[in-house]
C-alpha positions in Angstrom: 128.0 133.7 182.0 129.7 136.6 182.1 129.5 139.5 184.6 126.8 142.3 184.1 127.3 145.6 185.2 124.5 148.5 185.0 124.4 152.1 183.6 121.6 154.5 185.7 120.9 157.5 182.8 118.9 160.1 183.9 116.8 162.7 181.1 114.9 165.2 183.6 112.7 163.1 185.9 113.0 159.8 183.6 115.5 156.8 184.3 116.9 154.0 181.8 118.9 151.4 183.5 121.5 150.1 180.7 122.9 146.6 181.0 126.6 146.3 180.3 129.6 143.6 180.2 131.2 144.7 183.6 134.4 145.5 181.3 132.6 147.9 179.2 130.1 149.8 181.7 132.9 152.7 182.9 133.4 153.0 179.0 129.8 153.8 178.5 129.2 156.0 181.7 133.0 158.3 180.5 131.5 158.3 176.6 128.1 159.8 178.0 129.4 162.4 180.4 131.8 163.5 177.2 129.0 163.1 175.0 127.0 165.5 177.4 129.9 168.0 177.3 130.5 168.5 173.9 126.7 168.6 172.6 125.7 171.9 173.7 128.8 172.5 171.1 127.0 171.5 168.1 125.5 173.8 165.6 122.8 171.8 164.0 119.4 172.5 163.8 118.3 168.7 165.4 120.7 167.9 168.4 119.7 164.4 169.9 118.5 164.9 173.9 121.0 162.8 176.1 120.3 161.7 179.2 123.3 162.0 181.9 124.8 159.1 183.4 124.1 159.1 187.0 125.7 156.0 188.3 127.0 152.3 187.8 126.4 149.2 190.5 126.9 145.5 189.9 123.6 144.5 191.0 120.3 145.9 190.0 116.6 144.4 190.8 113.8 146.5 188.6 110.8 147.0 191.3 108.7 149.3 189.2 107.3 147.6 185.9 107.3 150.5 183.7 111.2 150.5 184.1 112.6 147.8 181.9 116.7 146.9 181.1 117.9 147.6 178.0 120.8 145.5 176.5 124.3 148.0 176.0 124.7 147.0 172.5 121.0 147.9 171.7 121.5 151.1 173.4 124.8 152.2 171.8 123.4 151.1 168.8 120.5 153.6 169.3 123.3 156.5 170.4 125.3 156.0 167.2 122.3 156.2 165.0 121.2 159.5 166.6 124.6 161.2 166.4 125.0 159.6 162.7 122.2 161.7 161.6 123.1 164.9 162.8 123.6 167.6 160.3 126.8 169.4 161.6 128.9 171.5 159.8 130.9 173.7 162.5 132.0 170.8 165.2 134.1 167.7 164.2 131.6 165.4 165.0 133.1 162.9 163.4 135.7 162.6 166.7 132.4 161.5 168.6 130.8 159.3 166.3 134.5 157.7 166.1 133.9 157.5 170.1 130.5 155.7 170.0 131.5 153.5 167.3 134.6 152.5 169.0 132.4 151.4 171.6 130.0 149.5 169.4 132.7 147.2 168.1 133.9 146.2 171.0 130.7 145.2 172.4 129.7 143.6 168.8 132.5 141.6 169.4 132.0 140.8 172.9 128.6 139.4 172.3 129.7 137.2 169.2 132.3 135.8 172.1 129.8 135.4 174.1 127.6 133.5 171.6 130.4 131.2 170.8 
């Protein structure tokens, strides 16, 4: 099995702990803090809310029951479809969503190597 690394997001006082190939969690953490830069940027009526990256570790043990892990590719998966949607015309949001789907082939990939 491969190693795991996790992704700590914060949205105000709520935390989602994101569960990443160890290879791919920096990649995650650098696309969010980007993604959180640029967003106040867009024009469009409906702007997804982000929550920030916060930090990374190698191990993580869930002692509360109402926080659960989410799998990366679920997650990313989520991201592109909320940036997909967006109705911007005055920001090249295409260079983002070419970010985030960058992102989501790789890991697509990973876990079909995985699976093999």
């Amino acid at each position: 099995m491969s190693k795991m690394r996790y992704v700590i997001l914060q949205q105000q006082q709520d935390l989602r702990f994101v569960e990443m190939p160890a290879d791919y969690a920096y990649q995650l953490s650098a696309l969010n803090l980007r993604l959180n830069k640029e967003i106040d940027k867009l024009t469009a009526i409906e702007i997804p809310k982000l929550p920030l990256a916060v930090a990374e570790c190698d191990n993580l043990d869930l002692l509360q029951e109402h926080h659960t892990m989410q799998n990366g590719l679920d997650y990313v998966n989520e991201l592109e479809n909320s940036f997909a949607t967006i109705d911007e015309k005055n920001y090249p949001l295409i260079s983002l969503l070419t970010e985030i789907r960058a992102l989501q082939a790789q890991l697509e990939q990973w876990y079909e190597e995985e699976m093999e």
